[in-house]
C-alpha positions in Angstrom: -104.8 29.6 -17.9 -102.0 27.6 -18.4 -99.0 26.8 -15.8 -96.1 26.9 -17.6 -93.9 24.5 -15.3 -96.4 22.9 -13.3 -99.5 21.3 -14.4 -102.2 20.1 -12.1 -102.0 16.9 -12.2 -106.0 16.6 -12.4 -108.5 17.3 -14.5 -108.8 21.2 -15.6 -112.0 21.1 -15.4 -112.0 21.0 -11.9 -109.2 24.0 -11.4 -110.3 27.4 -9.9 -108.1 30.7 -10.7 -106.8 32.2 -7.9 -105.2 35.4 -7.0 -102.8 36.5 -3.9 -101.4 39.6 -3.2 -98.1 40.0 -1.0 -99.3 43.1 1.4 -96.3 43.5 2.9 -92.5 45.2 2.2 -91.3 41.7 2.7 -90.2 39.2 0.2 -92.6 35.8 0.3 -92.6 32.4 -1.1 -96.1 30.8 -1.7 -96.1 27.0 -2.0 -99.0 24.8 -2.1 -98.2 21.1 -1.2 -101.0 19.6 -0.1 -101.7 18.4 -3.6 -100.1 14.8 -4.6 -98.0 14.5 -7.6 -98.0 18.5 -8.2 -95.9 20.8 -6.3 -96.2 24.9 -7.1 -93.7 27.2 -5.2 -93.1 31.1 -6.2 -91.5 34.0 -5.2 -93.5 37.0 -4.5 -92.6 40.4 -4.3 -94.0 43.3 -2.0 -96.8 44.9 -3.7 -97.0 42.1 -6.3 -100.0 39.7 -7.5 -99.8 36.3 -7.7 -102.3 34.8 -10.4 -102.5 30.9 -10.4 -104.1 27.8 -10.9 -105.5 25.5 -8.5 -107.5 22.8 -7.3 -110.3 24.0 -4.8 -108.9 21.6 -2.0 -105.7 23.2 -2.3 -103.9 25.2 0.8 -101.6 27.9 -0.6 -98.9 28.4 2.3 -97.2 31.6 3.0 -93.3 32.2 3.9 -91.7 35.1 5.2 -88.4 36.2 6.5 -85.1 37.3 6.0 -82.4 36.1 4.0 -81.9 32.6 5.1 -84.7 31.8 7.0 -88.5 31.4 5.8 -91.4 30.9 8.5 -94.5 29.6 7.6 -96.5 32.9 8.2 -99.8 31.8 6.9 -102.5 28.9 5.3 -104.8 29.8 2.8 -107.3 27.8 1.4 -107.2 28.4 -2.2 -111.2 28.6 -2.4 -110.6 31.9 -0.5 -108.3 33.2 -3.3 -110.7 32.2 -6.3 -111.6 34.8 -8.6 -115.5 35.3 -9.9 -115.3 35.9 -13.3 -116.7 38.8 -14.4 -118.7 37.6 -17.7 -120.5 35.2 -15.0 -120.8 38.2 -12.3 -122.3 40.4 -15.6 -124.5 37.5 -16.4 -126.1 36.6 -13.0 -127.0 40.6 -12.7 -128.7 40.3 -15.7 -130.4 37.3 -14.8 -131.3 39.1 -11.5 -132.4 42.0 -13.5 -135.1 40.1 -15.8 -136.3 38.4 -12.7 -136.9 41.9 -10.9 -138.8 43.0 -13.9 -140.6 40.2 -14.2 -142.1 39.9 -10.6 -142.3 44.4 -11.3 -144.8 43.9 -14.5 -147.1 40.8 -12.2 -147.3 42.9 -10.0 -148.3 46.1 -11.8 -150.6 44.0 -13.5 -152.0 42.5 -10.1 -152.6 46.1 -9.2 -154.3 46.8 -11.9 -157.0 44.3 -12.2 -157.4 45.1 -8.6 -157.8 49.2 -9.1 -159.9 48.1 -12.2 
């Protein structure tokens, strides 16, 4: 996924997508800047999702208020916001699955020469 303004200043390789939701009837601003050389700030509106790029080590912070004022309301480490892709969630069940029927049929056949 690309960042339109701001790139990550590291290798994309190492990036993680991440997704926040704004949960509340209040406007927020998210900022990470815990990350050199790269500074990402946006609003977010109540009820909207917020999908971004990010380095694991990042902290995505959280600012609410009125108007004119903005309190830092909460820290979130960006590893906590990651999103599992599904093609690797679909492939890992799969992989599970095989497994499972694998150690089913030794078994059966275990049983077998057993009964036999």
């Amino acid at each position: 996924m690309a960042q339109i303004l701001d790139a990550i200043p590291h290798n994309e390789n190492d990036a993680i997508l991440c997704c926040y939701v704004n949960a509340t009837n209040q406007i927020q601003i998210a900022r990470i800047t815990n990350i050199s050389n790269w500074y990402f700030e946006r609003v977010v509106f109540p009820g909207q999702r917020l999908i971004f790029e990010a380095l694991p080590e990042a902290l995505l912070e959280i600012h609410s208020g009125m108007m004119a004022s903005a309190i830092l309301s909460d820290t979130i480490p960006c590893k906590r916001l990651c999103v599992q892709e599904l093609e690797n969630d679909e492939k890992q069940r799969e992989n599970q699955t095989n497994i499972d029927d694998k150690e089913e049929n030794t078994i059966s056949s275990d049983l077998e020469a057993i009964i036999a």
